[in-house]
Structure formats: structure tokens, C-alpha cells
C-alpha positions in Angstrom: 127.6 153.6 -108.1 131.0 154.0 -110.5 130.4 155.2 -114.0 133.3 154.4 -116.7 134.3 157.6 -118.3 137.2 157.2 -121.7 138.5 160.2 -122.2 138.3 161.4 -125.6 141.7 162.5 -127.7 140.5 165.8 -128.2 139.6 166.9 -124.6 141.5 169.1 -123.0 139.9 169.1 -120.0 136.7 167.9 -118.0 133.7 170.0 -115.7 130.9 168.4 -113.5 128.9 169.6 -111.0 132.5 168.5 -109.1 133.9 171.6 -110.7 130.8 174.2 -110.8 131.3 173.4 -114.5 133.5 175.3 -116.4 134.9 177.6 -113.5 137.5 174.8 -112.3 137.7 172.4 -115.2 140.5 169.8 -114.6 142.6 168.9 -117.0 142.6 165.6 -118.8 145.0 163.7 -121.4 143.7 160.2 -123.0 147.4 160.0 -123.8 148.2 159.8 -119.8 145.3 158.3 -118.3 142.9 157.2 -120.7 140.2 155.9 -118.9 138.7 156.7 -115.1 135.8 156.1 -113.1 133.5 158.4 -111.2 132.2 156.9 -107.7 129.1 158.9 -107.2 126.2 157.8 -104.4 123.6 155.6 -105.6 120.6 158.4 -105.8 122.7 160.8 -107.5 122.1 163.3 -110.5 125.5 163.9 -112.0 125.9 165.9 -114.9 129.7 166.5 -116.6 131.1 167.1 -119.9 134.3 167.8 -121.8 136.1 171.3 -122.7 138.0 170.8 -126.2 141.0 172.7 -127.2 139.1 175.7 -128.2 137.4 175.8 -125.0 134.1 174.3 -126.3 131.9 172.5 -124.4 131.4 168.8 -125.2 129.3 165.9 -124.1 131.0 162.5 -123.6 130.6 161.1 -126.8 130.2 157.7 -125.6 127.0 158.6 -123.3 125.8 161.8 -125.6 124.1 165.1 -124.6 121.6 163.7 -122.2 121.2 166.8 -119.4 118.7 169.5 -119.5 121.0 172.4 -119.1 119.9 175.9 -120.5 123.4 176.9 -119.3 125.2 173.9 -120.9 123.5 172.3 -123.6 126.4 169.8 -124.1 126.2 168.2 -120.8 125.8 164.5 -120.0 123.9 163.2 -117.2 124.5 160.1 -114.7 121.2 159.4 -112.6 121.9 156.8 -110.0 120.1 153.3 -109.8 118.1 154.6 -106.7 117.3 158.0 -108.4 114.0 158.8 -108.8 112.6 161.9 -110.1 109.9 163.8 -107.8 106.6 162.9 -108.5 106.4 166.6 -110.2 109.2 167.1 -112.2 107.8 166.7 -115.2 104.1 167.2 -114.1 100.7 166.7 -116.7 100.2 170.0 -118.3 97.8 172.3 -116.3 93.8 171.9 -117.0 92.7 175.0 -115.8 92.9 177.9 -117.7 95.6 180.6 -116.6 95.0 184.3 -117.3 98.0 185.0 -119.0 99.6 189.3 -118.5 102.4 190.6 -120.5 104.2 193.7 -119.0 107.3 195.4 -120.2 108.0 197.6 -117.6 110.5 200.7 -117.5 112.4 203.0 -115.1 114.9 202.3 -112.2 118.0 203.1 -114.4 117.7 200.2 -116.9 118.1 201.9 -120.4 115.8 199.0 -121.7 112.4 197.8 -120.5 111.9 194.5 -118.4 110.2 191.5 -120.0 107.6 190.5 -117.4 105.0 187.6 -117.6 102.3 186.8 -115.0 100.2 184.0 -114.9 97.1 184.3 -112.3 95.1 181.1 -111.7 90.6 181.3 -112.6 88.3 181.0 -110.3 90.1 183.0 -107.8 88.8 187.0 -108.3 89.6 187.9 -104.5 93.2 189.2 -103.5 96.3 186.3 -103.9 99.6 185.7 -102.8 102.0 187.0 -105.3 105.3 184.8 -106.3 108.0 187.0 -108.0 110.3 184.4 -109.5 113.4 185.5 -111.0 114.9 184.0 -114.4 111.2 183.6 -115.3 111.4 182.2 -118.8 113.7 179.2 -117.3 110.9 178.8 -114.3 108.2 179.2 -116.8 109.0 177.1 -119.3 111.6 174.6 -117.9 110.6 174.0 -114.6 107.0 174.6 -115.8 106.1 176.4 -112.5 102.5 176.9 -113.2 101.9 173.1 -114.2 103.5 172.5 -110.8 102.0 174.7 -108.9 98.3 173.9 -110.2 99.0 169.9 -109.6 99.7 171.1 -105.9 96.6 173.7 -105.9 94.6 170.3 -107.0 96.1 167.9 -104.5 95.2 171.0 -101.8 98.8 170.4 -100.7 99.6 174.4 -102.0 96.9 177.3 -102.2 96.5 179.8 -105.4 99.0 182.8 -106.6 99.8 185.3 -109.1 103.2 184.1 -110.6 105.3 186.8 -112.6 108.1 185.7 -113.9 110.5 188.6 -114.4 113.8 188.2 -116.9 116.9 190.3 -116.8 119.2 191.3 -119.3 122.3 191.4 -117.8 121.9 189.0 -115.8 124.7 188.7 -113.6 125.0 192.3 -112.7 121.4 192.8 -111.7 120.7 190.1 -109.6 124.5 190.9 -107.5 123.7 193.6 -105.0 122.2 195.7 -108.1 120.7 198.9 -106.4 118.7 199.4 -109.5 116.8 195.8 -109.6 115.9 197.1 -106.2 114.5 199.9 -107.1 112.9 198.2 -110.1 111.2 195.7 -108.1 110.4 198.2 -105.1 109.2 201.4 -107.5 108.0 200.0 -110.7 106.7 196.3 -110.5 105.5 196.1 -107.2 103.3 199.2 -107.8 102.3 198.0 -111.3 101.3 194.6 -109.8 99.5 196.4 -106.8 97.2 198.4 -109.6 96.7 195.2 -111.5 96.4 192.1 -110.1 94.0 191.4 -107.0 96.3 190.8 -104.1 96.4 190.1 -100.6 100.0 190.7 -99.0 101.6 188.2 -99.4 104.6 188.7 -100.8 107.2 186.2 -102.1 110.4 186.5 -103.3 112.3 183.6 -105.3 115.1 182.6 -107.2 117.5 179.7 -108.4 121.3 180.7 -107.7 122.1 184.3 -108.2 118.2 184.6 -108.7 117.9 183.1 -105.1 120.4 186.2 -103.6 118.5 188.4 -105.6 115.7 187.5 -103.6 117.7 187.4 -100.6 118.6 190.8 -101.4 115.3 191.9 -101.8 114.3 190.8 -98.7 116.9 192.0 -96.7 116.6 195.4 -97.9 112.7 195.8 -97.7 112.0 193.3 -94.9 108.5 194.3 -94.1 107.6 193.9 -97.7 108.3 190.4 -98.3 106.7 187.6 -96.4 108.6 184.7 -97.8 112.2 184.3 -99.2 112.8 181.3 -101.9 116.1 180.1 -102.5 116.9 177.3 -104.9 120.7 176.4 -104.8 121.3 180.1 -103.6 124.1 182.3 -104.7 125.3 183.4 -101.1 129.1 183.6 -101.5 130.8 186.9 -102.4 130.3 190.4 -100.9 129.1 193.6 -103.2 132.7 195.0 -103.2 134.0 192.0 -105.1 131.1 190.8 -107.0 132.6 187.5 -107.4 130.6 184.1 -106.5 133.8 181.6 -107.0 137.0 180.8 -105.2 135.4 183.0 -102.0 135.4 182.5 -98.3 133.1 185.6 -97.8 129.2 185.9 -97.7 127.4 188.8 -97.8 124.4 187.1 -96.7 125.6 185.4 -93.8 127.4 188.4 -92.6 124.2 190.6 -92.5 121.7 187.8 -90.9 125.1 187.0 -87.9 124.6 190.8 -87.7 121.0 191.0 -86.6 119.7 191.9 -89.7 115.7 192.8 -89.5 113.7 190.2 -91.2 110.4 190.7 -89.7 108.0 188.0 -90.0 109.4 186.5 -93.2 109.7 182.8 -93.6 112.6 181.5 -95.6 112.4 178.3 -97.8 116.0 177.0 -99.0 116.8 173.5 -101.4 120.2 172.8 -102.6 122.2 170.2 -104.3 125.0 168.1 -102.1 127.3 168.2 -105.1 126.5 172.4 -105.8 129.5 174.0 -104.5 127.4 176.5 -103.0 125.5 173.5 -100.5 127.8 173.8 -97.5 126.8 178.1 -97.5 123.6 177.8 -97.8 123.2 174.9 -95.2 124.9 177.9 -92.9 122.3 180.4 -93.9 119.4 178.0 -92.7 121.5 177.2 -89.5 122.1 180.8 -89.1 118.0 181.5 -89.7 117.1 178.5 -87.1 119.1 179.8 -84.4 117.6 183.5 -84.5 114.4 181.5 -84.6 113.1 182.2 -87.8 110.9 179.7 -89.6 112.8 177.7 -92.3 112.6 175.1 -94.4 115.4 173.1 -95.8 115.7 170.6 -98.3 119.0 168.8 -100.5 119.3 166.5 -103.0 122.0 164.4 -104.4 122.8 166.7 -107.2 125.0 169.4 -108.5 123.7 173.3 -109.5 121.7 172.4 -112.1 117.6 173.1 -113.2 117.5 169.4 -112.7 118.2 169.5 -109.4 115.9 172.4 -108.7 113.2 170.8 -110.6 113.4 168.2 -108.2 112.9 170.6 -105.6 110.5 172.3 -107.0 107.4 170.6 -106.0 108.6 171.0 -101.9 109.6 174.6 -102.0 106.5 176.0 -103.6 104.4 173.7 -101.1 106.2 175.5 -98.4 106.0 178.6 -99.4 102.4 178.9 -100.5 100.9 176.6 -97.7 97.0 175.8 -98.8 96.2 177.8 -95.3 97.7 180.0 -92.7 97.5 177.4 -90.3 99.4 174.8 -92.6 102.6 177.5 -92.9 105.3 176.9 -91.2 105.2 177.8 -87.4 108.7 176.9 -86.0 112.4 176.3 -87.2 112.7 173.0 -88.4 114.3 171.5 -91.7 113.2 168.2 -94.0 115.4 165.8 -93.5 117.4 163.8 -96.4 115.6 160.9 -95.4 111.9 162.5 -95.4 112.8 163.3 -98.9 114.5 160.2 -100.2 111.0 158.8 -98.8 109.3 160.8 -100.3 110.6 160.4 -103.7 109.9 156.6 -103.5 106.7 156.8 -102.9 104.5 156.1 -106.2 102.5 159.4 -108.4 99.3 159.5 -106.8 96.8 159.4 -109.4 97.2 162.7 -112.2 100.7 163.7 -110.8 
């Protein structure tokens, strides 16, 4: 598809998922080139926007703010004419009742405590998988985790979990290679959910971006303690002596699994967008996975880093992670093709999606 874009006299500059936003904005002048157009794939999710003069972020004013960014509320979005949203994206709000826990949890060096919600499914008293998703206000209430995960629980395509959804406060230092998140996670909420919630092992680590190498990292460091790793357009570039994410060659991540890190028995479950700058690592991490043998899933769309993009993905990666039975998990390397999933999203909502 080609999408006309005029460039407005006061931009200064534009950022897309071309440009991992406003880390490499390009610069643009309507009095040199007033006008260009943006050949993007027909089943694409595009989302740009405009820096002014002062560095603020603009939607094109011509299209408007039509993204769902928490990041960048002033975005616009292109969907393709052979997009189509996963059947869950924006799923029918959950009918059964979740028991709703509020912790705020202390210790592990953070001065202030951690803001911690878990949502555990009725009807289920014996011991549960538990998901620990990172960022959990944006997977709560953006991606609407629970209504997703109790459409799957219905359509027996994922079994039942305790979800807590755990929020930083400095985000981008705890979630990079932060020795006290570790500790946070290993010493206080693991323990706390172990004395509180019914559980049964199962132990899953998950994230979008630096919340996906914050699982990572988990995982890596505790292998024994975490059955599945959840990565959702994963963070993987950069090494903890740099703690930079941008304009990098090295990855921690890769490094350590090349080097024989111990994984266990852990089963990995990795989506990422073909326009996220980050696609061409983590499609490395899952190659690297496959050849030592370990089970992993992989899945892309045609889209940038975005919670669009991994509310697309959604749906798939907590199907694979929480299969509805042992038997139904994941016995052998293998990825989901771009095709399986293109098919996929053509198919018509089964009744109640």
C-alpha cells in the first residue's frame, strides 16, 4: 500500500516505527520536500508522527491521533487493506468473576514499595500456573490480559492462572540487568505469592520490550525457577556495562544462551513486529534457542514496537505458554510461520470472541 503524507510547516522532523520513534527522528522541511509517500506492505500496522520545533510530539494533522500508544499519545496509525486485528485484540469483557489481590510489596533495595495486582480465575481452588507480567497496568488494562486469557480458558485453547501484574517505578533501570528487581522477584514476591495464592509450579516469566529482557533476565539467572520465558518484542540489544538498547551491535542475551547458558526445562515463547528494530535480534534468540534444542515458539507481525502490535500477539503467546494440558505444551523446536498467522487472522471470530 503507499500512504500520502504533507508535511506540516511546523515539523521539524518525523518518527515511525521506521525510526524506533523518537530515537532516530529524520528530519523534514515542507519548504524542501513538501509532500512524500510511505510504501508500507499491505497487512501492515504503521504508526508515525511529527516532532515540532520544541521537540513535541505531533500527530499528522491531516489523519489525527489515531494509535493507541501509552508511550506516544500523539501518534497516527496506518493499518493496511489486508490488516486484520486478531480475533482477541479487543476481546468481550470477562464473565467470570476474578478474585482481585492488591499487594504493595517492600525490600530488595527499592526505597519505595512495589504496586502489585493479581487476578486469580473462580472455580479453580487447587494450585495454578502463575504469570508474572511485567508493566502490569499496561497488560492489565490495555492489553486486557485477563479478558484474553479467560476467552482462551473458555474456548479450552489456554488452561487457568494466577496473573500479577507487577509495575516499576523507574522503569528503565529495573527491568536492565537490575540486581535488585532480581532479588525483588526471587526474595519478596515469589515468597509472598507462594504463602498466598494456591500454586502448582509453574512458573512464567513475561514482558513486552525491556519487560521481555527482564524476564529474560529472570530466567537466566534462576533457571530452575522459571518454566516459561515470555517475550513480546524483547529488549535484547545492549550488554549491563552500557545499559544502552539503541544504536548497538551487542546482546547480552544472545551472548549468554551462544555460551551455554543453563536453562533447564524452560520453554521460551517470543512475538515481534517486522518493522520493531529490535525483530532481526530477537529472530536470533529463537534461532539460537532452536539449535540448542529448546522448545520455542515464534511468532511476527507486520508492525512496529508498539502495544498494538503486541495486542495482536497476545492471544498466541498466552496460548503457548499456558497450554490447556501438559500434553498440548510445546514438545519440540518449532516456530509459527508468517503464513499460519496471516491465516489465522483471516479466519472469522468464532462465536463470543
Amino acid at each position: 500500500m503507499r500512504h500520502a503524507v504533507r508535511v506540516p510547516d511546523w515539523a521539524a522532523s518525523i518518527i515511525s516505527d521506521f525510526t524506533d520513534m523518537h530515537r532516530a527522528p529524520r528530519p523534514v522541511s515542507a519548504a524542501k520536500v513538501p509532500r512524500f509517500t510511505l510504501a508500507l506492505p499491505d497487512d501492515v500496522r504503521f504508526e508515525y508522527a511529527f516532532l515540532d520545533r520544541a521537540g513535541i510530539v505531533r500527530a499528522d494533522p491531516d489523519y489525527g491521533a489515531s494509535g493507541v500508544n501509552p508511550w506516544y499519545p500523539e501518534v497516527t496509525e496506518v493499518r493496511g487493506p489486508d490488516y486484520a486485528p486478531q480475533p482477541l485484540f479487543d476481546p468481550q469483557p470477562a464473565r467470570i468473576p476474578w478474585r482481585e489481590r492488591r499487594w504493595r510489596l517492600t525490600g530488595a533495595g527499592f526505597a519505595t514499595p512495589r504496586r502489585v495486582n493479581v487476578l486469580s480465575p473462580p472455580d479453580h481452588d487447587g494450585p495454578l500456573p502463575v504469570v508474572l507480567l511485567h508493566d502490569g497496568i499496561a497488560y492489565q488494562r490495555l492489553a486486557r490480559s485477563a479478558d484474553v486469557l479467560a476467552a482462551l480458558m473458555a474456548q479450552g485453547r489456554a488452561g487457568p492462572a494466577h496473573l500479577i501484574f507487577s509495575e516499576p517505578t523507574e522503569r528503565l533501570v529495573e527491568y536492565a540487568w537490575d540486581e535488585r528487581h532480581l532479588a525483588f522477584v526471587r526474595d519478596v514476591l515469589r515468597p509472598h505469592a507462594r504463602r498466598e495464592l494456591a500454586v502448582d509450579g509453574t512458573w512464567v516469566a513475561m514482558g513486552a520490550s525491556l519487560g521481555g529482557l527482564a524476564a529474560a533476565t529472570l530466567a537466566l539467572a534462576d533457571p530452575e525457577a522459571w518454566s516459561v520465558v515470555v517475550a513480546q518484542g524483547g529488549a535484547f540489544l545492549g550488554i549491563p556495562e552500557e545499559r544502552r538498547h539503541h544504536g548497538v551491535r551487542r546482546s547480552w542475551l544472545l551472548e549468554r544462551l551462544r555460551a551455554g547458558a543453563e536453562l533447564a526445562d524452560q520453554r521460551w515463547v517470543l512475538d515481534v513486529g517486522t518493522l520493531d528494530w529490535l525483530h532481526d535480534v530477537n529472530q536470533r534468540v529463537a534461532d539460537v534457542l532452536a539449535s540448542r534444542d529448546v522448545p520455542v515458539w515464534y511468532g511476527e507481525w507486520t508492525a512496529g514496537h508498539n502495544w498494538g502490535c503486541w495486542r495482536d500477539g497476545l492471544a498466541r503467546v498466552l496460548e503457548a505458554a499456558l497450554p490447556p494440558s501438559e500434553a498440548a505444551a510445546p514438545v519440540r523446536p518449532g516456530y509459527v510461520s508468517r503464513a499460519e498467522l496471516a491465516l489465522e487472522r483471516s479466519e472469522p471470530s468464532a462465536p463470543g470472541r
